[in-house]
C-alpha positions in Angstrom: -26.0 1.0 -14.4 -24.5 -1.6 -16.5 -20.7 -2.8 -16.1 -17.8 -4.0 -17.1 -15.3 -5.0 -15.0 -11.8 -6.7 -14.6 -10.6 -7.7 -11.3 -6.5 -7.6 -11.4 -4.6 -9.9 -9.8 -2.3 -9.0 -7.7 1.1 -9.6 -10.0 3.7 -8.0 -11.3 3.9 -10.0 -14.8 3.9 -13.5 -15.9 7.3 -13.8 -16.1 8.8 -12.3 -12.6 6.1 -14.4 -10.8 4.7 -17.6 -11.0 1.2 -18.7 -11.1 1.2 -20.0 -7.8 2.0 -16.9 -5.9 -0.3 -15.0 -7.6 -3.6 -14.3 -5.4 -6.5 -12.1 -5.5 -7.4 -8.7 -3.0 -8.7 -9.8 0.1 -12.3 -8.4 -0.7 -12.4 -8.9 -4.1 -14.8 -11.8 -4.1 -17.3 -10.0 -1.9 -17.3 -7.4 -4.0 -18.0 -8.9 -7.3 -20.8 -10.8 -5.0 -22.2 -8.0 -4.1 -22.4 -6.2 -7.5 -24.2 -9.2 -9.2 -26.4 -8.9 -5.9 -27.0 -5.3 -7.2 -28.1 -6.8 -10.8 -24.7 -5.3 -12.0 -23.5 -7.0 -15.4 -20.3 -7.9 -15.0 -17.4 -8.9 -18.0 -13.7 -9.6 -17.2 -11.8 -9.3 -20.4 -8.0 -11.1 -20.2 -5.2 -11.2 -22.7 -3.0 -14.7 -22.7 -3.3 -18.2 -23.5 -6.4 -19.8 -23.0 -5.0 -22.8 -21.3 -3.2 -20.7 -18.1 -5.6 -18.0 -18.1 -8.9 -20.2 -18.1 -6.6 -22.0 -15.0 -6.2 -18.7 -12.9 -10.3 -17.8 -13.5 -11.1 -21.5 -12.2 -8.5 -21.6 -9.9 -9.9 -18.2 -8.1 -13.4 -19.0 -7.9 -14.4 -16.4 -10.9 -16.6 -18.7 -13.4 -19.6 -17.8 -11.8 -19.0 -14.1 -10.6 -19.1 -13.0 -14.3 -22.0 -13.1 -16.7 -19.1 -13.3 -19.5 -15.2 -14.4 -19.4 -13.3 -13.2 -22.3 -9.6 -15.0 -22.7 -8.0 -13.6 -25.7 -6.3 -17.3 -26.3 -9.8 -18.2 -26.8 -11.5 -15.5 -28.7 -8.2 -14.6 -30.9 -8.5 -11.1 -30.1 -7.7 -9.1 -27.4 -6.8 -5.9 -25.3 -5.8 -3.2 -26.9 -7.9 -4.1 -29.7 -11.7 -1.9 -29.7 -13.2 -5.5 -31.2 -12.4 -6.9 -28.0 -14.1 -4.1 -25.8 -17.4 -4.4 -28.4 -17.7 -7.9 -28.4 -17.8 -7.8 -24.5 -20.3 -5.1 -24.6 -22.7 -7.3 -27.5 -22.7 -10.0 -25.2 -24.0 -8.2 -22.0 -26.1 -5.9 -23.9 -25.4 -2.7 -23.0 -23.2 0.6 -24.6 -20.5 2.4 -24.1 -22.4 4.9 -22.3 -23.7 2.1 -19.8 -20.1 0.9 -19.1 -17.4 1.4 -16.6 -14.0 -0.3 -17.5 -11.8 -1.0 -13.7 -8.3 -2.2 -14.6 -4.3 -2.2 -14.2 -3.2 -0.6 -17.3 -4.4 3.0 -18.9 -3.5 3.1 -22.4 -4.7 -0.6 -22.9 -7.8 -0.5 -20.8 -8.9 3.4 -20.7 -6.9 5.3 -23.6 -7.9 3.0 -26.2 -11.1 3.6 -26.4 -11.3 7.1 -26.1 
């Protein structure tokens, strides 16, 4: 099984907390280990700036846990959009039927694409 996934933060949004409180669940690392252990593809898909968002994925050790980083700042699309969901799929190969979506927000991350 194939996968897509999107590790949240724990934050409330970017404007009632700033960057340097955010942090990440305490076993969030060793899990995304583990699945690429497991041969698990794995795809975080973020909307924002490039600049601030690419900062948070360096800043919490992410770059090499996924085989692809999508920043909306730096692809010009993003979530909600369906091109945004394909285009992660294309680059890891796989189909919608090989893909599980884990995120914060159902009609942006689940509802749109059913």
């Amino acid at each position: 099984m194939k996968v897509i996934a999107r590790i949240t933060l724990r934050e409330m949004t970017e404007d009632e907390r700033p960057d340097e409180e955010l942090s990440m669940f305490l076993d969030a690392h060793e899990t995304l280990d583990r699945l690429k252990e497991l041969g698990i593809k794995l795809a975080l898909i973020t909307n924002g700036a490039a600049e601030p968002q690419r900062a948070k994925v360096v800043r919490f050790a992410l770059e090499h846990r996924f085989d692809h980083i999508q920043i909306e700042g730096e692809h010009g699309f993003g979530k909600p959009e369906e091109r945004a969901y394909n285009h992660a799929m294309e680059v890891l190969g796989v189909g919608l039927h090989e893909t599980w979506i884990v995120g914060d927000n159902l009609e942006w991350e689940i509802m749109c694409i059913s």
